[in-house]
N, C-alpha and C positions, 0 to 999 in steps of 0.2 A: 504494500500500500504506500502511494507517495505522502512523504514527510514523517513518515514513521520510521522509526531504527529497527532494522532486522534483529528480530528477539528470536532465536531457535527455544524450543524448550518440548522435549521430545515426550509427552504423557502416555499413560494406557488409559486413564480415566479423565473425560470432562467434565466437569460440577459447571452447571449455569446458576447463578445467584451464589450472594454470601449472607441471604440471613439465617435462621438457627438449624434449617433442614440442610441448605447447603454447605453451612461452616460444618456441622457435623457428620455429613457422610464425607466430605473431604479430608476429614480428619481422622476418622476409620479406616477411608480407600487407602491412606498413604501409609499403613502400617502393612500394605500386599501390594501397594506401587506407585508409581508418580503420577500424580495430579495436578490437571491445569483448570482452576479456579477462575469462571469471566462472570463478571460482574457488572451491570450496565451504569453505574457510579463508582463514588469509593466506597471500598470495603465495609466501611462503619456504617455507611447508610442503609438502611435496612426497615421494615415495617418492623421486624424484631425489635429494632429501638423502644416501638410506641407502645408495646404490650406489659399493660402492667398487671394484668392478674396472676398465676405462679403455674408450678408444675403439681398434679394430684399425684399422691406418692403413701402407701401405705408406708408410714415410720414410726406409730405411736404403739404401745401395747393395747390402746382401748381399739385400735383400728386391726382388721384383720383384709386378707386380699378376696376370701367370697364377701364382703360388704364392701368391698368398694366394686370387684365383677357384678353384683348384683346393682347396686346403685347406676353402674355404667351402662347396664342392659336397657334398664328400667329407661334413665334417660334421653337411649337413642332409638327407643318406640320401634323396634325391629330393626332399626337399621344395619345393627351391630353386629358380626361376626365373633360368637362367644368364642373361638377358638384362637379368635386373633385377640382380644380384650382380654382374656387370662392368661396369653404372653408379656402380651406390655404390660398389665399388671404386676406380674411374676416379677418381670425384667426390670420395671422400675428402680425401686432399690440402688439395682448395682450402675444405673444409669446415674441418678441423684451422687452416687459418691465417685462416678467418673466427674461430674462436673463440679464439687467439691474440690475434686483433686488438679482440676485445670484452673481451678482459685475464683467460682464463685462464689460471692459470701450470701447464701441466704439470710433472710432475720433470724431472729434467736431471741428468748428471753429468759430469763431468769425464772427456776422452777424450784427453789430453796435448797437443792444441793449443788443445783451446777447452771451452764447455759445446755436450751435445748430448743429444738428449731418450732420457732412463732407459727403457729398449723392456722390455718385459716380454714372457714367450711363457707362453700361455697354453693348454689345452685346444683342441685343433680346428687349431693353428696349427703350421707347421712351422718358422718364423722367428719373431725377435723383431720382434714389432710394434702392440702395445697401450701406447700412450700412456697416463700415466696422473699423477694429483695426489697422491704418496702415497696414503694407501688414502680419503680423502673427495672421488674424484672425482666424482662426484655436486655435493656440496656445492659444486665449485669449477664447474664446468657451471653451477649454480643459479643460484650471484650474479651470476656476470657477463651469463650471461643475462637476468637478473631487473633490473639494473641496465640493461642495454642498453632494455630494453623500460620498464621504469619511466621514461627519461631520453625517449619521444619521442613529443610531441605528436600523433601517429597513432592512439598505444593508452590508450584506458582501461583502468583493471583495475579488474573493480568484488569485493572479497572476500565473503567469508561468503553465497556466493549457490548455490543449489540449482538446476542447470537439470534437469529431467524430461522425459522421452520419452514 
């Protein structure tokens, strides 16, 4: 393309977008191969920015995973694949402390022995179990993701780039 610098960057995998669906499979692809990240702004801009409600995550003992499958059923009036809602369910968990570990801080408060994460209950839920970053969880998703994937020689991100079907 005229006036652009010839970037070579040789992928197996293309990610289009970088908000929270695109930063995280770009970030899984590149632990089985390289990845080129296009994104039709920069990186940070994202609708993920503007989402402030949390992630539903069984983590309390008063919460168990058939009440929240059961809650989830209920809520999506058939629409729901029980077999696929009692994997994310399942999966949750170990998800919430990947992204823990890529340094998002969710809220937290004080529970008289220690800190333990602020459970919000939300529409569709019958327990408390929506983690959440104050209200710019979104935001806090973003960077850490955005950092995780920005820091690893797997993934390019190339911005300002328009892919068409």
């Amino acid at each position: 393309m005229a006036g652009r610098p010839s970037q070579e960057f040789k992928a197996e995998v293309v990610v289009v977008g970088s908000g929270i669906a695109g930063l995280s499979f770009a970030w899984k692809a590149a632990q089985h191969a390289r990845v080129l990240l296009l994104t039709k702004k920069n990186a940070a801009e994202s609708n993920t920015n503007y989402a402030q409600g949390g992630i539903a995550c069984v983590t309390s003992s008063e919460d168990s995973d058939e009440f929240h499958i059961r809650d989830t059923m209920e809520a999506g009036a058939g629409l729901c694949q029980e077999k696929v809602v009692r994997q994310v369910v399942k999966d949750g968990p170990a998800r919430v402390a990947e992204l823990v570990e890529l340094g998002v801080k969710f809220t937290e408060r004080q529970n008289g022995v220690g800190q333990e994460p602020d459970l919000g209950k939300e529409a569709g839920h019958s327990k408390r179990r929506v983690l959440h970053a104050g209200d710019i969880t979104g935001r806090e998703l973003e960077k850490a993701l955005l950092a995780a994937v920005r820091s690893s020689p797997q993934i390019q991100i190339r911005e300002d780039i328009v892919a068409i079907d």
